[in-house]
Structures are given as structure tokens and as C-alpha cells.
PDB file of N, CA, C and O in Angstrom:
ATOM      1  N   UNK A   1       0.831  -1.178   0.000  1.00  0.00           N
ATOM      2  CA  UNK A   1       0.000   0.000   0.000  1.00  0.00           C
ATOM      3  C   UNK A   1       0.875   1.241   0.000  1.00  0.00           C
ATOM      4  O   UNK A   1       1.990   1.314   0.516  1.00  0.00           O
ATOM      5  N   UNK A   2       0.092   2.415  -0.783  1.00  0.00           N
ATOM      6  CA  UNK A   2       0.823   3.596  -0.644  1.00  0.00           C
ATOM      7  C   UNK A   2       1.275   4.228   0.522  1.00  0.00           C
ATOM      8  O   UNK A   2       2.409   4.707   0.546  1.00  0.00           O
ATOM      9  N   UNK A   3       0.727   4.273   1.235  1.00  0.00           N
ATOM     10  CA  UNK A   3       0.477   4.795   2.940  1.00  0.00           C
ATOM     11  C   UNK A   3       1.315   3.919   4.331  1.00  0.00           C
ATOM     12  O   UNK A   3       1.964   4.328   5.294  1.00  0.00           O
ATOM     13  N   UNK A   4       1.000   2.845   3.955  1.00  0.00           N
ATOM     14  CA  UNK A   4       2.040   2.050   4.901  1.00  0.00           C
ATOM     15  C   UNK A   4       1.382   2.415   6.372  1.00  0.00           C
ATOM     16  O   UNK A   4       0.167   2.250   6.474  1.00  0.00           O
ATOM     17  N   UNK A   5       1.872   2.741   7.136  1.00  0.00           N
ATOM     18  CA  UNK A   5       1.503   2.814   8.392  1.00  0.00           C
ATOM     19  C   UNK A   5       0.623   4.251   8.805  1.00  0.00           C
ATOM     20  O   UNK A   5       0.186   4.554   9.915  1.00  0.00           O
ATOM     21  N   UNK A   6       0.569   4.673   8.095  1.00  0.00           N
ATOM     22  CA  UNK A   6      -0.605   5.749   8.167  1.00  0.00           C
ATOM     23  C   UNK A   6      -2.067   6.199   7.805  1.00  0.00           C
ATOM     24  O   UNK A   6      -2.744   7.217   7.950  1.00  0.00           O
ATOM     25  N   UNK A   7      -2.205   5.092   7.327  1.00  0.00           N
ATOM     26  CA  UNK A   7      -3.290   4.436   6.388  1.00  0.00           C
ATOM     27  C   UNK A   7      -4.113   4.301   7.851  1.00  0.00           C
ATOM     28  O   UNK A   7      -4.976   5.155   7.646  1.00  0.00           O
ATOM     29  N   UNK A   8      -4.295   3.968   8.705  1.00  0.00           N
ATOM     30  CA  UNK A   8      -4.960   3.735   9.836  1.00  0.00           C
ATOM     31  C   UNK A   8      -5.546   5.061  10.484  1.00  0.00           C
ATOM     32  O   UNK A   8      -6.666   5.330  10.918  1.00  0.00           O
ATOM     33  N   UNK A   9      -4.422   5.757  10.392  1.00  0.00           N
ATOM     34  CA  UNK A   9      -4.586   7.262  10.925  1.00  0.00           C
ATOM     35  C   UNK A   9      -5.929   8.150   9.861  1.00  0.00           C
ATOM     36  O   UNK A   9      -6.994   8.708  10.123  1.00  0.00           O
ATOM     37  N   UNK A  10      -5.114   7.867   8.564  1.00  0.00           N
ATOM     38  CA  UNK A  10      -6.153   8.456   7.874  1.00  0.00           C
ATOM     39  C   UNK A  10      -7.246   8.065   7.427  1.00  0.00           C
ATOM     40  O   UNK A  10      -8.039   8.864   6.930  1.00  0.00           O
ATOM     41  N   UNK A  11      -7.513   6.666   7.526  1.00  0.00           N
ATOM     42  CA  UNK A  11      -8.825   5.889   7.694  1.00  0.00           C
ATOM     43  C   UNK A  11      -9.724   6.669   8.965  1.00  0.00           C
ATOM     44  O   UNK A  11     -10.872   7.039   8.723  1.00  0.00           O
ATOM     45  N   UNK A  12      -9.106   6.888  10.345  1.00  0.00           N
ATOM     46  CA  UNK A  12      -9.808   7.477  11.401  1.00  0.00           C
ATOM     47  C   UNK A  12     -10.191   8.752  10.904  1.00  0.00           C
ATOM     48  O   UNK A  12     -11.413   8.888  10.968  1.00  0.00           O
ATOM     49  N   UNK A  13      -9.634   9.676  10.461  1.00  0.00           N
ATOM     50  CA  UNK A  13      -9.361  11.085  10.420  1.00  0.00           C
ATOM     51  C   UNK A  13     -10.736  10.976   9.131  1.00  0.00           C
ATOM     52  O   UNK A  13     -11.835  11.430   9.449  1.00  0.00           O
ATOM     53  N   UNK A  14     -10.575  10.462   7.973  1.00  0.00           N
ATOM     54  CA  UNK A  14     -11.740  10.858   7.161  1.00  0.00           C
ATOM     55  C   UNK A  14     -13.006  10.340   8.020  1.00  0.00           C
ATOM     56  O   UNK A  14     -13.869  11.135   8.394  1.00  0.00           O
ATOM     57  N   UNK A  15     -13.081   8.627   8.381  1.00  0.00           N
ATOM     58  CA  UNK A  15     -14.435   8.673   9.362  1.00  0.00           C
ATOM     59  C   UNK A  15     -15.025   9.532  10.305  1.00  0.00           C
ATOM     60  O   UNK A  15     -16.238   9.650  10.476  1.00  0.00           O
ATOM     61  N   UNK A  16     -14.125  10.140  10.924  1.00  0.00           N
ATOM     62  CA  UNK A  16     -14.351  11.337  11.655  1.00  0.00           C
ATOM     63  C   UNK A  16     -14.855  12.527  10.980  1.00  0.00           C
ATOM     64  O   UNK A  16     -16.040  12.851  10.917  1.00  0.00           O
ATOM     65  N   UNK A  17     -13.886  13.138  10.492  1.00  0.00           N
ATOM     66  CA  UNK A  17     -14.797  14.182   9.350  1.00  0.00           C
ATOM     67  C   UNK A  17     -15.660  13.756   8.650  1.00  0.00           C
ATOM     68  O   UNK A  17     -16.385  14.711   8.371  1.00  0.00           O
ATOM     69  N   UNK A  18     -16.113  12.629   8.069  1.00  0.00           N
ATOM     70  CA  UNK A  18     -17.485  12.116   7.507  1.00  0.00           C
ATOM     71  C   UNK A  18     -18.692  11.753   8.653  1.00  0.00           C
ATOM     72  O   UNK A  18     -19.753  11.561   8.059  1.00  0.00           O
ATOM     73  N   UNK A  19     -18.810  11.626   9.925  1.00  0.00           N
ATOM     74  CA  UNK A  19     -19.743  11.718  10.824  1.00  0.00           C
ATOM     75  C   UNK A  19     -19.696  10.376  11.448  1.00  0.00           C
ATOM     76  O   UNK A  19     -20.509   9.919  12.252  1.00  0.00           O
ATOM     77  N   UNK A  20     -18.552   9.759  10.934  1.00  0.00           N
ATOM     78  CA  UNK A  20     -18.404   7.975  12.039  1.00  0.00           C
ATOM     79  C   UNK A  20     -18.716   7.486  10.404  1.00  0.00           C
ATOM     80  O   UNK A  20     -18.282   6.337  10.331  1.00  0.00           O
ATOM     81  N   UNK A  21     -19.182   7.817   9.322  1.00  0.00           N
ATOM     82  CA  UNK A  21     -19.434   6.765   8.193  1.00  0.00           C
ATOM     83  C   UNK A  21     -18.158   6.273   7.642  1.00  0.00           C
ATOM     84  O   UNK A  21     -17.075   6.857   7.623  1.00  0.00           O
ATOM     85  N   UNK A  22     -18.560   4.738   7.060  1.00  0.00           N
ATOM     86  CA  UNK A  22     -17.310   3.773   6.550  1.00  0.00           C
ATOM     87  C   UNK A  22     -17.214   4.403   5.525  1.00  0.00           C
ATOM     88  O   UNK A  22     -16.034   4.374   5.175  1.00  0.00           O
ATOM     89  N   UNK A  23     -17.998   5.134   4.636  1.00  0.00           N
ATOM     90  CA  UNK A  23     -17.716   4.915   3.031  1.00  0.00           C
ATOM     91  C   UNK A  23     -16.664   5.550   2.571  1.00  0.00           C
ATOM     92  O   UNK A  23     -16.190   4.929   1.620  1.00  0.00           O
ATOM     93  N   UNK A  24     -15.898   6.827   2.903  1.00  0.00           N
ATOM     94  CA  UNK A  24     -14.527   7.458   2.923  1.00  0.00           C
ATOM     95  C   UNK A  24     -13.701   6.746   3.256  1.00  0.00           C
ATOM     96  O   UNK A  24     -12.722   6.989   2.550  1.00  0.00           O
ATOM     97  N   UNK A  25     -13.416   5.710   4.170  1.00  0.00           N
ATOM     98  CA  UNK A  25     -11.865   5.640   4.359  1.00  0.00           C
ATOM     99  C   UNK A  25     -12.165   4.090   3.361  1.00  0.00           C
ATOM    100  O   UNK A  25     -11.284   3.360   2.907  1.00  0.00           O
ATOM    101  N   UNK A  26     -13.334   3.948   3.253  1.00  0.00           N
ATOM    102  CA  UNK A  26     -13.213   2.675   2.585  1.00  0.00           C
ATOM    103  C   UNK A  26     -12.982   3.058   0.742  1.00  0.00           C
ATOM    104  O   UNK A  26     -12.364   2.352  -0.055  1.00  0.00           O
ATOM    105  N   UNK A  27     -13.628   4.257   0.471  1.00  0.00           N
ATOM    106  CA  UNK A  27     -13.408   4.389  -0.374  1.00  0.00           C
ATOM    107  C   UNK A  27     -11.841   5.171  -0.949  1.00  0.00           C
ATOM    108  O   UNK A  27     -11.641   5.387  -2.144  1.00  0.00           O
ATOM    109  N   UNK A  28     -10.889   5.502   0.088  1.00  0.00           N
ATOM    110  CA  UNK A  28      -9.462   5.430   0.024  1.00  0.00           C
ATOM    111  C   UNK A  28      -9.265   4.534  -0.468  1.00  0.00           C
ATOM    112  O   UNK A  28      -9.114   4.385  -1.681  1.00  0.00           O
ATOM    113  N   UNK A  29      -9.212   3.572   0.526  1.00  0.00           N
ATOM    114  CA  UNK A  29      -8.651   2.302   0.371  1.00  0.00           C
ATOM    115  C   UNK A  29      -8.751   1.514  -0.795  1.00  0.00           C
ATOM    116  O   UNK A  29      -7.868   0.798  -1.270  1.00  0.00           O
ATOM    117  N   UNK A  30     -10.131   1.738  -1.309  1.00  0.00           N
ATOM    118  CA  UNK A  30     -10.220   1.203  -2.927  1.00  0.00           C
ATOM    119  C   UNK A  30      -9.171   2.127  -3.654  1.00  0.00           C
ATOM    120  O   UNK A  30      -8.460   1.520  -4.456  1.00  0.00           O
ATOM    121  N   UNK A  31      -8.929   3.523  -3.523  1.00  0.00           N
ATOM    122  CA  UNK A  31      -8.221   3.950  -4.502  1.00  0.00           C
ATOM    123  C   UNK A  31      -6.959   3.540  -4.570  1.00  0.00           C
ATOM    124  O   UNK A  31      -6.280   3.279  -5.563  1.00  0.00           O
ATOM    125  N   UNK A  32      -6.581   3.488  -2.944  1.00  0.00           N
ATOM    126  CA  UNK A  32      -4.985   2.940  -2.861  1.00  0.00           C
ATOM    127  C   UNK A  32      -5.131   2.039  -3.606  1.00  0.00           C
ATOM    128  O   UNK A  32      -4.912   2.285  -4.792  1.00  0.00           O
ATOM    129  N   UNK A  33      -5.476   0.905  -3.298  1.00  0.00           N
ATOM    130  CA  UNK A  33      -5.358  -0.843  -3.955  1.00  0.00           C
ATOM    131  C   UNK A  33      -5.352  -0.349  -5.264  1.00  0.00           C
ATOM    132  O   UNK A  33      -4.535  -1.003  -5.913  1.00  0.00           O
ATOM    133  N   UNK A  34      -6.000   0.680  -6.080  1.00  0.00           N
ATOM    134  CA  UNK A  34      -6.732   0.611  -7.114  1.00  0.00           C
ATOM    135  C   UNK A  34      -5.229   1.569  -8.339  1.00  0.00           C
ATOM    136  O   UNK A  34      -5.133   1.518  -9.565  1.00  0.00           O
ATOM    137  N   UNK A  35      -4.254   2.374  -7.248  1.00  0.00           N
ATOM    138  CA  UNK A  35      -3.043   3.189  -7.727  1.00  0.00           C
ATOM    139  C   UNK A  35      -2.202   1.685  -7.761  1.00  0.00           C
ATOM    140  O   UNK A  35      -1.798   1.430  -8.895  1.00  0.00           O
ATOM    141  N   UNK A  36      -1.944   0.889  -6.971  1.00  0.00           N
ATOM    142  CA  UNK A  36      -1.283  -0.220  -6.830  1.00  0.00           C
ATOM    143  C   UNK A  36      -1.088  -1.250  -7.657  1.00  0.00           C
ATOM    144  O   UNK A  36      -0.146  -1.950  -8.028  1.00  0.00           O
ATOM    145  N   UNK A  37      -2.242  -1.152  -7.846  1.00  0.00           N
ATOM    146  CA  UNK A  37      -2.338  -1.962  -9.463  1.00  0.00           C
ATOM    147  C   UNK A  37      -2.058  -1.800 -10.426  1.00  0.00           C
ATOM    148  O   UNK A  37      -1.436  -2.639 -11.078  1.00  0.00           O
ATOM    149  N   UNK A  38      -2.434  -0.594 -10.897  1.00  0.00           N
ATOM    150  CA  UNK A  38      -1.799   0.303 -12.091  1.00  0.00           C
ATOM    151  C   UNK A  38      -0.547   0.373 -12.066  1.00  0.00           C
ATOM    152  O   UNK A  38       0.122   0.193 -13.084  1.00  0.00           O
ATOM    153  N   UNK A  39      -0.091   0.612 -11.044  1.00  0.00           N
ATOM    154  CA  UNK A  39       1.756   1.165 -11.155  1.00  0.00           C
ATOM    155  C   UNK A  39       2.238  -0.212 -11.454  1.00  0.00           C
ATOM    156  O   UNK A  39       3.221  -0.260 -12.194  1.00  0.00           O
ATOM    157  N   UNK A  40       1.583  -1.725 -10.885  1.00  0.00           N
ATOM    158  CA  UNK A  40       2.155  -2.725 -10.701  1.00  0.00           C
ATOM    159  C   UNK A  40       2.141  -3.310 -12.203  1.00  0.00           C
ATOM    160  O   UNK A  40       3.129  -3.870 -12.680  1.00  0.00           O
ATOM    161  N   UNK A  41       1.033  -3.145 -12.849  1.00  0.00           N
ATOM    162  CA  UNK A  41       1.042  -3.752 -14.368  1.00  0.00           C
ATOM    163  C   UNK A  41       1.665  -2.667 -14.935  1.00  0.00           C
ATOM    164  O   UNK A  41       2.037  -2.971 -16.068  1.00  0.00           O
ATOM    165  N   UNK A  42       1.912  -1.657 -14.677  1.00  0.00           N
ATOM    166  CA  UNK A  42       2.985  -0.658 -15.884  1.00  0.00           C
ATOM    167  C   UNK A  42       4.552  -1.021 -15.543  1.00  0.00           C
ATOM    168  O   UNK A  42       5.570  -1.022 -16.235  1.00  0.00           O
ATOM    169  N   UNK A  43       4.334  -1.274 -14.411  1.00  0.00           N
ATOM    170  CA  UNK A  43       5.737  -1.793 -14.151  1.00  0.00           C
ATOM    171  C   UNK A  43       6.048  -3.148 -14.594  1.00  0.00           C
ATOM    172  O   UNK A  43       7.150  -3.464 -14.146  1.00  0.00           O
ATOM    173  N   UNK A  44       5.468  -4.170 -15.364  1.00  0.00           N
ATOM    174  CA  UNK A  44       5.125  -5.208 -15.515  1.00  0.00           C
ATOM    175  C   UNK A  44       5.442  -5.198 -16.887  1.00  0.00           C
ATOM    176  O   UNK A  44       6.326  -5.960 -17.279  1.00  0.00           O
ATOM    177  N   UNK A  45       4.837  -4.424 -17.714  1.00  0.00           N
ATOM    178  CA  UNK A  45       4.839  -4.118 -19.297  1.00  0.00           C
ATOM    179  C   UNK A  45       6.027  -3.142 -19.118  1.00  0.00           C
ATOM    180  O   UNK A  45       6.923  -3.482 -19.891  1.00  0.00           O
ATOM    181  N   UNK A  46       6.284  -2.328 -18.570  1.00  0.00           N
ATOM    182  CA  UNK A  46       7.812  -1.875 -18.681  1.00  0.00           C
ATOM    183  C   UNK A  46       9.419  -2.933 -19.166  1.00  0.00           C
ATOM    184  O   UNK A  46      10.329  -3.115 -19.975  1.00  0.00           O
ATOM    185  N   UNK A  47       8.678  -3.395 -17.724  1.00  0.00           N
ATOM    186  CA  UNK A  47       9.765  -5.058 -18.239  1.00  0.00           C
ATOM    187  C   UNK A  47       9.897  -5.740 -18.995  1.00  0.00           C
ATOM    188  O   UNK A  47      10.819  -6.554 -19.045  1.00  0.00           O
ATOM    189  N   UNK A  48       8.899  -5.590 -19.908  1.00  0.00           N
ATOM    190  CA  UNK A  48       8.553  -6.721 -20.717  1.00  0.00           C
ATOM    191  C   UNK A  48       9.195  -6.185 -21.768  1.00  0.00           C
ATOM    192  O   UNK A  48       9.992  -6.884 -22.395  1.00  0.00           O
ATOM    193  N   UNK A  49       8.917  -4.657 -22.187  1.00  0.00           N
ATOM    194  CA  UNK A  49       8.908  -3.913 -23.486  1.00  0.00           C
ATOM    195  C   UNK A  49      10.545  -3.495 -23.319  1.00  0.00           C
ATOM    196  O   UNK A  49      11.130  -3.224 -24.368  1.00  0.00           O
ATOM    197  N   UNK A  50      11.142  -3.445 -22.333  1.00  0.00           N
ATOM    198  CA  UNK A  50      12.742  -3.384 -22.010  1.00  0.00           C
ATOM    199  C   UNK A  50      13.165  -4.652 -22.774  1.00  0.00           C
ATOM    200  O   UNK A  50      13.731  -4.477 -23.853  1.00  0.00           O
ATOM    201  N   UNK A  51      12.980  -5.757 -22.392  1.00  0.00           N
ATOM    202  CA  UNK A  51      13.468  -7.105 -22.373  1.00  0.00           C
ATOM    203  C   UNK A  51      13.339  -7.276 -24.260  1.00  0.00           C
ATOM    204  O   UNK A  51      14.187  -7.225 -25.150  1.00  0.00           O
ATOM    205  N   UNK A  52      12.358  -7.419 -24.260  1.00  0.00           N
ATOM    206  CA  UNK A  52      11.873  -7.468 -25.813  1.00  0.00           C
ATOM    207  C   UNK A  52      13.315  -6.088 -26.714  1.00  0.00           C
ATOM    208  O   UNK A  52      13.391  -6.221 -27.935  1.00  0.00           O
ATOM    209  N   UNK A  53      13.911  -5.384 -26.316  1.00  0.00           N
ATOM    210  CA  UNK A  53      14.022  -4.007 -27.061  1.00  0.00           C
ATOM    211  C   UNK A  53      15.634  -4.488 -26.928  1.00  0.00           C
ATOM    212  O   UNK A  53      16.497  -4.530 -27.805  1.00  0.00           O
ATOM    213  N   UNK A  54      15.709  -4.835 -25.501  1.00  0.00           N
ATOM    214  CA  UNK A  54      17.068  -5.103 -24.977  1.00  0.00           C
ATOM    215  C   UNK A  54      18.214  -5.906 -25.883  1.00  0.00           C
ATOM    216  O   UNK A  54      17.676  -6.941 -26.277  1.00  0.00           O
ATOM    217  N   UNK A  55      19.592  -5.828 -26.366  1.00  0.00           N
ATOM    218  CA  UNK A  55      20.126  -6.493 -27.306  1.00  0.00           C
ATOM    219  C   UNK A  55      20.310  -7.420 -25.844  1.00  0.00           C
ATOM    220  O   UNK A  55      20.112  -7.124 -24.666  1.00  0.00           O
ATOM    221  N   UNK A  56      20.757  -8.607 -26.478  1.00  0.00           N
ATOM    222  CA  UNK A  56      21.111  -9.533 -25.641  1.00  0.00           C
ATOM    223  C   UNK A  56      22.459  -9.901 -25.371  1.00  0.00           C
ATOM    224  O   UNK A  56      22.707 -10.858 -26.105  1.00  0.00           O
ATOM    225  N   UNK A  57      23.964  -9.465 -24.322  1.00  0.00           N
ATOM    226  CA  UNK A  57      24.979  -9.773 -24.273  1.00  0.00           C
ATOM    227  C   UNK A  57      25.227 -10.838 -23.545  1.00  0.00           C
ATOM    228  O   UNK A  57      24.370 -11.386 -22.851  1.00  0.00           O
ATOM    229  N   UNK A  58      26.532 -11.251 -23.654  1.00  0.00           N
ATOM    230  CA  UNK A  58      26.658 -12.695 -23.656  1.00  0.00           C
ATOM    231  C   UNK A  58      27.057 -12.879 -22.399  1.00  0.00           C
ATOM    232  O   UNK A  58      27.749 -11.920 -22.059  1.00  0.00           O
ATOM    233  N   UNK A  59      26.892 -13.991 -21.208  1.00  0.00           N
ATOM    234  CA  UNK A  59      27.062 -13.370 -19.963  1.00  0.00           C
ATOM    235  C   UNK A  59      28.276 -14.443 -19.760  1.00  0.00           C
ATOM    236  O   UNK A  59      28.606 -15.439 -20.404  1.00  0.00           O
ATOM    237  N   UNK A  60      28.684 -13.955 -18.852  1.00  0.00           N
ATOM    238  CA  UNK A  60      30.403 -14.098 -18.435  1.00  0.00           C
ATOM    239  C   UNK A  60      30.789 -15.827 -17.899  1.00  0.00           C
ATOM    240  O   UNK A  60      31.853 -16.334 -17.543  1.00  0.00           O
ATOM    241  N   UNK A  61      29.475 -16.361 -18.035  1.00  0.00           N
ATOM    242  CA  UNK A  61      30.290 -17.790 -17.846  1.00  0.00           C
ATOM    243  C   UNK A  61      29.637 -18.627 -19.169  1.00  0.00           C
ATOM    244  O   UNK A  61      29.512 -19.852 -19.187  1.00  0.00           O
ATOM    245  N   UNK A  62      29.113 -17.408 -20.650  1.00  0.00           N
ATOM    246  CA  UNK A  62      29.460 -18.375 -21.740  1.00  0.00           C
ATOM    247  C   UNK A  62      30.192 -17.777 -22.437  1.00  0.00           C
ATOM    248  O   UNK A  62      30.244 -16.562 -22.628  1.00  0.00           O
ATOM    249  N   UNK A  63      31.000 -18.849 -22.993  1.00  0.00           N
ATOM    250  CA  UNK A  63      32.341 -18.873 -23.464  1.00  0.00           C
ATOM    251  C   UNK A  63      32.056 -18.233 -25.169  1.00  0.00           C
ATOM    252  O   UNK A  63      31.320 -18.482 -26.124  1.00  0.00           O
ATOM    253  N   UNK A  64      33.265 -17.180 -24.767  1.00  0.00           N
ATOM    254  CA  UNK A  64      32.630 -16.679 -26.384  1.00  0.00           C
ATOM    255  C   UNK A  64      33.944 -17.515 -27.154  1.00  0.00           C
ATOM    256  O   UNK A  64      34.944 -17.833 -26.512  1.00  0.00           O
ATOM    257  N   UNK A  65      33.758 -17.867 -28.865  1.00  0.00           N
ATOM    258  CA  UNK A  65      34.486 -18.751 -29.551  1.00  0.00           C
ATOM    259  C   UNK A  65      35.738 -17.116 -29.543  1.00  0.00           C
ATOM    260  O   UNK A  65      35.511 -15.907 -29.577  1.00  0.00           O
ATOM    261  N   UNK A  66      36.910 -17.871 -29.486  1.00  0.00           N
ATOM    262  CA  UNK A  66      37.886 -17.038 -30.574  1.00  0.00           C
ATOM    263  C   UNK A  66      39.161 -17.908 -31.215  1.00  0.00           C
ATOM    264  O   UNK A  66      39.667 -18.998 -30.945  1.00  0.00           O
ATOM    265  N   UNK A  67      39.451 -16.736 -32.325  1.00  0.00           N
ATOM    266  CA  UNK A  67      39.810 -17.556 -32.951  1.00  0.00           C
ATOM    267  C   UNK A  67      41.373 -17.802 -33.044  1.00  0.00           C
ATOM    268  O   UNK A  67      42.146 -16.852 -32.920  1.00  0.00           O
ATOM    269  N   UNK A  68      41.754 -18.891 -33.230  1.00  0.00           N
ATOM    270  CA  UNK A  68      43.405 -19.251 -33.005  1.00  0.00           C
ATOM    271  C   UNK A  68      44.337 -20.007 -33.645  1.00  0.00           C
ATOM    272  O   UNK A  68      45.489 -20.061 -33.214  1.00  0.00           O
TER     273      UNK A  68
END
């Protein structure tokens, strides 16, 4: 979650300013989950569209041929 340990605080703080009603901090909370997701699949297709783009070098325990 975006909020981490404050998420509690501000769950109280909107119920309070809303009159004791759930539907504010609950409806945070959908948005958090709801930013979380998004960032998580863009970050997801980021990787993907890197990887795909990325040349591929040869990594250090395969043996490149040379010649002799």
C-alpha cells in the first residue's frame, strides 16, 4: 500500500470528518489498492517492453568462440 503505516490514521481522520461513516476511508482504500495496481502492471509491461528491445549480451560464464 501507498500509505504504509498511516493508512490507519487516515482511515480514522476521514471517518471522523465524515460523521463515524465507513464509506470514505473505505473508499481510500479502494483507490490505494486501485493506484497499486496500475503502477504494478505498468511496471510489468515496462519489463517486458525493455526485455523485448534489450540487445542480448553474452554473460560471463558463456564462453565466447575465438579464434586461433
Amino acid at each position: 500500500m501507498v500509505f504504509g503505516g498511516l493508512t490507519p490514521l487516515a482511515a480514522v481522520s476521514l471517518a471522523a470528518a465524515a460523521g463515524g461513516h465507513y464509506r470514505p476511508p473505505a473508499a481510500m482504500l479502494m483507490a490505494i489498492s486501485v493506484i497499486g495496481i496500475v503502477c504494478t502492471a505498468r511496471l510489468h509491461r515496462l519489463g517486458r517492453t525493455q526485455a523485448e528491445t534489450k540487445p542480448r549480451t553474452p554473460a560471463a560464464h558463456e564462453a565466447v568462440p575465438t579464434a586461433t
